[in-house]
Steps between C-alpha positions, in 0.01 A plus 500: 500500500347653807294810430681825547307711773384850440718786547439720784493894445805617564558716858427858466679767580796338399827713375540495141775679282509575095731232324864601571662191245581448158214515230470170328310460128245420708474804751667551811631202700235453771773365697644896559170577721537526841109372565544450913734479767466128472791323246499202283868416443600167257760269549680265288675279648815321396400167397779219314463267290427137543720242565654478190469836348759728367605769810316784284198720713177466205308798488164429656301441160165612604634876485546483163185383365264703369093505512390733213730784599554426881807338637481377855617802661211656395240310620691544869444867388114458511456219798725757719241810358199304617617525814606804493841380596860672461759301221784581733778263334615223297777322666628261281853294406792747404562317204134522394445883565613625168234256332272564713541856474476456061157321578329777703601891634564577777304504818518871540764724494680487811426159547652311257503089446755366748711213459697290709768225528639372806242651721147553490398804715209763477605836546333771666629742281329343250158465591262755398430608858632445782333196777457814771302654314131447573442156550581345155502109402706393325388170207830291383432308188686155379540657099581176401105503508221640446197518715119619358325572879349797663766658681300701737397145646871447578540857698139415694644134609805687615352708669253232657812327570630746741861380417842626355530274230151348304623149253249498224412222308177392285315179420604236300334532137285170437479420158178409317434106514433473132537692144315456243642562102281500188621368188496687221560445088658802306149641426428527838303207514434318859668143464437364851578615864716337750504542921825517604523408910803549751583223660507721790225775487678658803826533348700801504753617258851350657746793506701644773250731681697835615411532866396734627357633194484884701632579792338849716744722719415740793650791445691417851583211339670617211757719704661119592524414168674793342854517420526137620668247295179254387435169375515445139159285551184653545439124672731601787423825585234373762793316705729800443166717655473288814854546575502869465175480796228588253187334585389371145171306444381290168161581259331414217309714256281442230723476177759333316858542419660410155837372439687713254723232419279231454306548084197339624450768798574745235244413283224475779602828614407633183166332552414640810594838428285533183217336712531689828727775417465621136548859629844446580585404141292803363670751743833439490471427124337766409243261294155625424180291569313399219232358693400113481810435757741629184823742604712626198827718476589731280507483085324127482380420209247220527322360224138551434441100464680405818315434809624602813366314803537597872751544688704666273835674577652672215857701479624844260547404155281144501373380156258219440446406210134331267316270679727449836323371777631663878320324817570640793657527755745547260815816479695591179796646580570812295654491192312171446420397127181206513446354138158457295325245636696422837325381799647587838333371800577588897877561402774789580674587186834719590614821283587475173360177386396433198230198430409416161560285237302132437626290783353783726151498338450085540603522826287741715740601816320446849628503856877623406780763497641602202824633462711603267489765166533390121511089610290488834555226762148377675524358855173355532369501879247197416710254282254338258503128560342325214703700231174668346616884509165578474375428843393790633189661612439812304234727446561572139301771232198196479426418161147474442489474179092640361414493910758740637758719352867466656655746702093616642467733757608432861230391753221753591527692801326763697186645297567285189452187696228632682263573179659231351347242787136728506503463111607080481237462778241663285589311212471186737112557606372623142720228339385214716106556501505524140683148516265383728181633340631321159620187647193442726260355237776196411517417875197257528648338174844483686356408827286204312822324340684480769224324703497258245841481440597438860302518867554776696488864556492761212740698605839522694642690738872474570659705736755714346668829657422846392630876563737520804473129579125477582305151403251476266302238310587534094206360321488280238250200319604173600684338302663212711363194681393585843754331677809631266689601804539155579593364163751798489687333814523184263625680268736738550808307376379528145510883514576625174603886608746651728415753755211438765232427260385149437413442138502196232414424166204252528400603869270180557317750814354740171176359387353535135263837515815626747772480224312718225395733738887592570598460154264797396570691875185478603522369811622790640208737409381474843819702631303799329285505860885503685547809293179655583544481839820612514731193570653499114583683278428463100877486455736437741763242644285128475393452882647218696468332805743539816728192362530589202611839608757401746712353253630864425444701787663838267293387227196466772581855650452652149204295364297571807535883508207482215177358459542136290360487149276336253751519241909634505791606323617127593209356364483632158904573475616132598714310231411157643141304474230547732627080650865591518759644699490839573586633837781673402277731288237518701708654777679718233237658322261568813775733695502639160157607494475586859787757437367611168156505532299798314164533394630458117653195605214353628284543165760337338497200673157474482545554121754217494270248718221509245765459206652188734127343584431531123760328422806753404782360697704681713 
């Protein structure tokens, strides 16, 4: 999705009036300000069914979902208060206004919803002022969708226009050219990771797009549209324009519009708001900000063991239960029940629902809508392929066992991070001279059996990448023939490990002296100097080159945001050997340190590496 511009301050000076609706059980309706002379006004228009269909007009559904405790109408409340824009009317099918009206109050008093049947008309005596007054614009919406913009772009193009009429449209969404999913076991295990790509990376999601998505008015304008009998599709009001004499012009702004009728565009709208507009939810809901990117209602009741993870929308009356895992962006509807042990990620559950129960705990929920009360029914957005209903990448409560506790602390921020970087810096120097200063008498030993063992240098310098990207050479005693590159090209159909790393049982390239000074780790005392100096760290993600790194360019994004270490949470928390496959861990348990790094958890990996290189385990 595109990103959604900034919002500009709204004019000053502009008239304002105190709420004049109905008071909802969330406050008064924002929709009964009068916030300018300039008027939003909605539209539904009559659509039938398809060929085929029973002759009965479908409520559109996307006005009655609801995210946390906002239905649609609401969030037209805030995008319309951003802009400081006027909720005129809501002109929708006769035989729909007394639904409509059930699903949200009135616009204000003397402006109530309007229906109509044979003809669609807007009325003058219905518009919160009048076009003479002032020079007002007037901003017709399609409400058989929803657009997430900055509508003070749309009045500036207008404007810039110089026309009667301005057509609005926005991009086409591209759509990311891959995905990638991490298996997981019910302990939360990593099993593997698969790359999922489009066969078009370009593609777009193929639904009927409702031009124009907006359409601007001239105050002038407006006066040839009232009281006029009007298409019943937004898609034909530009011909019906030119015939009237308006001079009408087409734009496009940065944004999107979302189908409400289409469940996929409903669940991505609920994406972009709680990543670009979480305010909306929180204002119109009335939900209070926990911090960490967490909004909750009224009377929830979550669990002390359940870990709540960013975005987070949560209704009134929400209770989740032991041990449930929430990943945002994620909304519970209110009145939502979520069971011990559930995991829910990047899914919309509606009001009411209840999950729980044993089919719900072995199979964590990702990417879907779930609908229903006592018996839920989930509409999964990314059907599962290969029948393992644990595919899913989730950040779940990490289970450390003696290394890390589960459910830890949320990444530092601010001052925390900032002593916590001075103090593992500190750490770094003192730790790595005294390394150095007790290693340094066992280096002409070292140094002596290799040159026996094999010709060459002592040491070797490979270039590996460091903090923010930045190349480095990473240290180590030789332990391979001088021209192992070359036998590596020889060799590589014998690899024995997934991922980019080339590794094998008897690796003919490792010489005698080479393979017992990695059985015992010590050819990587040397790295002690890359600490010194600032390229490593004593613990930290294990540094790789550029190729290995672009195999996971999120993975790669994380990983490099720290300094790489001597040792890891990967390397002493890995189930598999040191010779066998184990990307899938490696990748899961170094975003897992980068996001719960502490000082604490340092020493205890460092505790853990000497129990591992003495032989522990594990």
């Amino acid at each position: 999705m595109e990103p959604i511009p900034p919002i500009l301050d709204p004019p000053t000076g502009a008239p304002t009036s105190a709420p004049t609706g109905p008071v909802t059980e969330h406050g008064p309706s924002l929709r009964a300000v009068v916030r300018s002379e300039h008027q939003a006004i909605v539209i539904l228009e009559r659509r039938m069914g398809r060929q085929g269909d029973p002759r009965v007009e479908q409520m559109v559904p996307g006005w009655q979902w609801v995210l946390g405790n906002v239905r649609i109408s609401g969030l037209f409340d805030q995008l319309f208060a951003e802009a400081r824009l006027t909720w005129s009317n809501l002109i929708c099918p006769e035989e729909q206004q007394a639904t409509f009206a059930a699903l949200s109050p009135p616009i204000a008093s003397n402006h109530p919803l309007v229906g109509y049947d044979g003809t669609l008309q807007i009325r003058k005596a219905e518009l919160s002022s009048n076009p003479d007054d002032g020079e007002p614009l007037f901003l017709i919406f399609n409400g058989h969708c929803f657009p997430i913009c900055d509508l003070n772009d749309a009045i500036l193009v207008h404007r810039q226009n110089r026309c009667d009429a301005t057509l609005l449209d926005f991009p086409r969404t591209k759509r990311k050219s891959y995905e990638e999913k991490i298996h997981i076991d019910s302990d939360g295990r990593v099993k593997s990771v698969n790359r999922h790509y489009e066969q078009d990376p370009d593609a777009s999601l193929q639904v009927d797009r409702d031009w124009p998505g907006i359409i601007v008015v001239s105050g002038q304008a407006m006066k040839a549209l009232l009281d006029v009998s009007l298409p019943h599709r937004i898609n034909q009001w530009p011909a019906a324009m030119l015939r009237a004499g308006l001079l009408v012009r087409g734009s496009t702004i940065p944004g999107r519009t979302f189908s409400l009728h289409d469940r996929e565009h409903l669940y991505e709208l609920n994406e972009a708001i709680l990543k670009h507009k979480p305010n909306w939810l929180a204002s119109a809901g009335q939900l209070v900000d926990q911090g960490e990117k967490i909004w909750i209602g009224k009377n929830v009741k979550i669990d002390s063991s359940a870990n709540l993870i960013g975005p987070v929308a949560i209704g009134d009356d929400v209770e989740i239960g032991p041990d449930a895992v929430i990943v945002g962006p994620t909304t519970l509807g209110r009145g939502c029940k979520i069971g011990a042990g559930i995991v829910l990620k990047r899914s919309v559950v509606l009001p009411n629902t209840t999950l729980a129960g044993a089919a719900f705990k072995s199979h964590p929920l990702s990417h879907a809508i779930v609908v229903g009360e006592d018996r839920p029914t989930i509409q999964a957005i990314t059907p599962q392929t290969d029948g393992d209903f644990h595919t899913m990448s989730v950040d779940r409560p990490i289970k450390l066992e003696t290394v890390l506790e589960a459910g830890a602390q949320p990444a530092l921020k601010g001052f925390h991070f900032t002593a916590f970087s001075a103090t593992k810096r500190a750490v770094d120097l003192v730790g790595s001279l005294v390394a150095l200063l007790i290693q340094l008498p066992f280096y002409p030993i070292i140094a002596l059996a290799i040159k026996l063992s094999s010709p060459g240098p002592i040491f070797y310098g490979h270039v590996r990448q460091g903090r923010h990207g930045k190349n480095f050479r990473c240290w180590k005693f030789r332990t391979m023939v001088i021209n192992a590159e070359e036998i590596k090209r020889k060799l590589m159909a014998q690899n024995e490990v997934d991922g980019p790393q080339f590794k094998m049982k008897d690796d003919p390239r490792i010489f005698a002296v080479g393979r017992w000074l990695r059985r015992l780790n010590i050819d990587e005392w040397p790295q002690f100097w890359n600490v010194l100096v600032g390229q490593m760290s004593i613990v930290g993600p294990r540094p790789s080159p550029d190729r290995e790194n672009q195999m996971c360019p999120a993975w790669r994004e994380a990983r490099l945001s720290v300094r790489p270490g001597i040792t890891g949470l990967w390397q002493v928390m890995r189930t598999r050997g040191r010779g066998e496959s184990d990307f899938q861990e490696w990748i899961y348990y170094d975003i897992q340190y980068i996001k719960k790094q502490s000082f604490f958890l340092d020493v205890k990996i460092m505790l853990k590496t000497f129990v591992v290189a003495l032989g522990g385990g594990q």
